[in-house]
Structure formats: C-alpha cells, structure tokens
C-alpha positions as a printed Julia matrix, in Angstrom:
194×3 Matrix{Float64}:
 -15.27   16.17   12.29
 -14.42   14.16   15.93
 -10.93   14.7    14.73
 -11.38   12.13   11.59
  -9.1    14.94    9.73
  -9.13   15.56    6.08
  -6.34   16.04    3.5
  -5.97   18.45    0.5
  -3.63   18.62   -2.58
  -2.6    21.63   -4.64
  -0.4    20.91   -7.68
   2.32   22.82   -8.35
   2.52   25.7   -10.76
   6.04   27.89  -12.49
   4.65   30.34   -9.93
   2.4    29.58   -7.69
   0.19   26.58   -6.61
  -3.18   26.06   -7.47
  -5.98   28.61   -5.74
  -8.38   25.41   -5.0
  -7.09   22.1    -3.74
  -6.89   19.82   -6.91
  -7.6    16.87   -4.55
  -9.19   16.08   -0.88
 -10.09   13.19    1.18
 -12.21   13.66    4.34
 -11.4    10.68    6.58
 -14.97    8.62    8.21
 -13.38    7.23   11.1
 -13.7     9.01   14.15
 -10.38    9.9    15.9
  -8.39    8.87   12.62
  -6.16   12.16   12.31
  -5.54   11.26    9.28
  -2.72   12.75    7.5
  -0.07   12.56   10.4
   2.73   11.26    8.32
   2.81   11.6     4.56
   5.96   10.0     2.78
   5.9     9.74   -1.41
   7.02    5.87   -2.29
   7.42    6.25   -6.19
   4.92    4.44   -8.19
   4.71    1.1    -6.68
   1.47    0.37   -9.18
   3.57    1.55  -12.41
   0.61    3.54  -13.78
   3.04    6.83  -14.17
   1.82    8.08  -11.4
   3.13    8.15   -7.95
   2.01    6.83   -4.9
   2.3     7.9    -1.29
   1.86    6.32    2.52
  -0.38    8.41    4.66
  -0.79    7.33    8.54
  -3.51    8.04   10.82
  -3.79    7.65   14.45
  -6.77    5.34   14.47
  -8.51    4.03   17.69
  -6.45    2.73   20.81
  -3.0     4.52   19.81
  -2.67    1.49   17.19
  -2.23    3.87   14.23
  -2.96    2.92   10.85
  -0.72    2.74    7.31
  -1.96    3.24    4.06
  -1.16    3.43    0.34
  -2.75    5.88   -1.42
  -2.38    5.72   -5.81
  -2.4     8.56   -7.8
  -3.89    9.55  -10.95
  -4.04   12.38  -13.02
  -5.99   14.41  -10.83
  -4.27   13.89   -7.14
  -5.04   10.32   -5.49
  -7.77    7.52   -6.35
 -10.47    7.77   -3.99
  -9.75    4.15   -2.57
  -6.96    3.15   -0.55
  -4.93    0.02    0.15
  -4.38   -0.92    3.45
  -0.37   -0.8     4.2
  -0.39   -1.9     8.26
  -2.84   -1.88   10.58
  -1.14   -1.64   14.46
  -2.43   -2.88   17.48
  -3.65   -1.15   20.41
  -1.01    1.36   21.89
   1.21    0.63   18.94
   1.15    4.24   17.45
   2.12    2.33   14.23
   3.14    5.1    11.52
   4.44    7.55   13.92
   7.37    7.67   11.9
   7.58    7.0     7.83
   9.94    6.97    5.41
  10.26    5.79    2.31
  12.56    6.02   -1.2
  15.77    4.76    0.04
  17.38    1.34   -0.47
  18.98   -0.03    2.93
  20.59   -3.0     1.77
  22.05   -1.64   -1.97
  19.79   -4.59   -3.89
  18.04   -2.38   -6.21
  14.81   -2.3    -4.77
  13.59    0.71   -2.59
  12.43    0.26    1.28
   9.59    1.97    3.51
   9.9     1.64    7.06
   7.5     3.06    9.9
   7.75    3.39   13.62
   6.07    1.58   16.13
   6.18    1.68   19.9
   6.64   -1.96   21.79
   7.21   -2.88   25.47
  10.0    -4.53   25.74
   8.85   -7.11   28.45
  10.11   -5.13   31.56
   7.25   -2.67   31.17
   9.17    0.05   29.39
   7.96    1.09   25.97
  10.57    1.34   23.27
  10.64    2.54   19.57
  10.42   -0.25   17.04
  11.54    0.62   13.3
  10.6    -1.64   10.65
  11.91   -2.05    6.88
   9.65   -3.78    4.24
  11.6    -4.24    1.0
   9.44   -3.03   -2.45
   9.45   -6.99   -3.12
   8.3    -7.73    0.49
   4.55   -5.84    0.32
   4.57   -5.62   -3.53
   0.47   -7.11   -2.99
  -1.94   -4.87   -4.23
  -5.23   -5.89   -4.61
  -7.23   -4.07   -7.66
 -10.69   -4.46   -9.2
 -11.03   -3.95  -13.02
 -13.86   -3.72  -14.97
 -14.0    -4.47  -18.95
 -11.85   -6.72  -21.19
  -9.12   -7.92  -20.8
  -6.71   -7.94  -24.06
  -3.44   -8.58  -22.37
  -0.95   -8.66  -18.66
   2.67   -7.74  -18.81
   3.99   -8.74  -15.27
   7.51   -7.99  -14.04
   8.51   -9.63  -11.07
  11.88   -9.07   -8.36
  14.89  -11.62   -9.06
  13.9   -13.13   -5.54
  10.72  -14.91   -4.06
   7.73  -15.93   -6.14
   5.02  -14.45   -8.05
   1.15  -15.5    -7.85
  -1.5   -13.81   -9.37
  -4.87  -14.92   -8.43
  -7.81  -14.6   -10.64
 -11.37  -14.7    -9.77
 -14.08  -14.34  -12.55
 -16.54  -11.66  -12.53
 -19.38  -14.01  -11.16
 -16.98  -15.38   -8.67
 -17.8   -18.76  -10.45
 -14.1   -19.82  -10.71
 -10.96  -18.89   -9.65
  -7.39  -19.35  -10.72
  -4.28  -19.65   -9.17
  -1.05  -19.11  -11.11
   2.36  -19.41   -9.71
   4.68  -18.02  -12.29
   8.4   -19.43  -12.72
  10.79  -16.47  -13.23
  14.15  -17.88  -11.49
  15.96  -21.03  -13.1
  15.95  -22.64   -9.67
  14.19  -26.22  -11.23
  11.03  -25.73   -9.6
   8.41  -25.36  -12.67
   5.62  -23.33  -12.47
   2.1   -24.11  -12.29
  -1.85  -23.58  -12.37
  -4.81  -24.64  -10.08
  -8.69  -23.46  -11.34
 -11.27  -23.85   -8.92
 -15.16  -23.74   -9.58
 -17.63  -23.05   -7.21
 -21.15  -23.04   -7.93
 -23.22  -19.88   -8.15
 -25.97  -19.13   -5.28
C-alpha cells in the first residue's frame, strides 16, 4: 500500500508459466515503487543461482539500488543494499547490467542518475561499477564452519573480515594474491563482552 509496490516471480515452464507466483516481496517503505527497474547481474554470490538489481523510487526522488540473491525458490528474503541516491537523484532510473565495457573479463552494472550540473540545469549521469569494484557482500552464517575457498580479481586487494559469534573478537585478513612484494597479513582484535 502508499505506493510501497510489491514484486512477484513465476518460473518458467515448456509451456506455460507457473499459475501462482513462485516468489513475492511486498516492499515496507512508503512511496518505494519498488520494482521500477529490474536488470539480472549473473550470480555475483556464486551459489548457482542468479542474482538481480531491483530499483525503487524511495523518498525525495533519491531512488534506491539493490541486490537481490536467488535461491531455489525465487530470491532470499533479504537484500543487499547496491546504492542509495540522494535527494532528487532518481538514482536507478536506468539499469543495466551483464556487459563488459572495458574487454577485462569482468562484467559491469551501471545505473542512471540525474545531477545539476552547476548552472541549474539537471543532466543525466551514467555510472559503471566493475564486478571487482562492489564485489562486498555482507552475509550472516550460522553453524560450522569446515572450510572457505575464495577467488579473488587479478587487480586490487582482498579482505575478509571475521567477527565471532559473540562479537568477542574480530579478525582482519588481507590476503596476498598478486606477486607485487607486498606480503599479506592478519590483525585479531578482542573486545570484551557486556
């Protein structure tokens, strides 16, 4: 309701699509109209299953960007936030994503924005995040742990920070993967529980 907007998935049949949405999200936030760009991104989270950017309009024009996973049944319930714009940015106006601009292997997403361009006038803005740009993505997991296998791009640098399930320490790891002579390295930090 109030325009928050709400989306639905049907899978796919040999003949037909499914008679009942598979999936739906109803969106909380008021004025949200959630769902007005949709643009599939592969699977950024290499679970098998892809991903997509969905943009909403959000409060003040700013517009809002963000990464929904999918699992075997549609999308996870949670999202990750992508971009949040300011006010009268219409951020997400425009997406697209699956391409690779600059022919280095890894795959872009870009979005439109609208900016002032200091006389007054507002002008489209387009802009490009590589995969190894916004590769971030925050996760929660519950259980044991028996083992990580991380790939990382060719370029930049790869942390993974771990905080313990009683948030009584937490580890930094900065992980070496280019032979540039820089080594890599680990910082724990304890904090006492409250």
């Amino acid at each position: 309701d109030l325009n928050a907007g709400k989306l639905w998935l049907y899978h796919g049949h040999p003949t037909d699509f499914s008679a009942v949405p598979d999936w739906t999200y109803v969106s909380e936030t008021i004025n949200a109209q959630i769902g007005r760009q949709i643009v599939p991104i592969g699977d950024i989270d290499d679970d098998g299953y892809d991903d997509v950017l969905i943009s909403q309009h959000s409060s003040g024009n700013s517009g809002r960007i963000e990464i929904f996973f999918g699992d075997g049944h549609g999308f996870e319930s949670q999202s990750e936030l992508f971009v949040q714009g300011q006010v009268e940015d219409h951020a997400g106006f425009l997406l697209a994503g699956n391409f690779d601009f600059n022919h280095d292997g890894q795959w872009e997403v870009a979005y439109g924005k609208i900016v002032d361009d200091g006389s007054g006038n507002d002008q489209v803005s387009v802009v490009v995040h590589s995969k190894r740009e916004w590769e971030s993505i925050s996760f929660a997991f519950t259980g044991t742990l028996q083992s990580v296998e991380l790939g990382t791009s060719s370029r930049a640098e790869t942390t993974i920070l771990h905080q313990s399930h009683d948030g009584s320490t937490s580890s930094i790891h900065q992980l070496e993967h280019v032979d540039d002579g820089t080594s890599s390295r680990s910082e724990e930090y304890t904090s006492e529980l409250q």
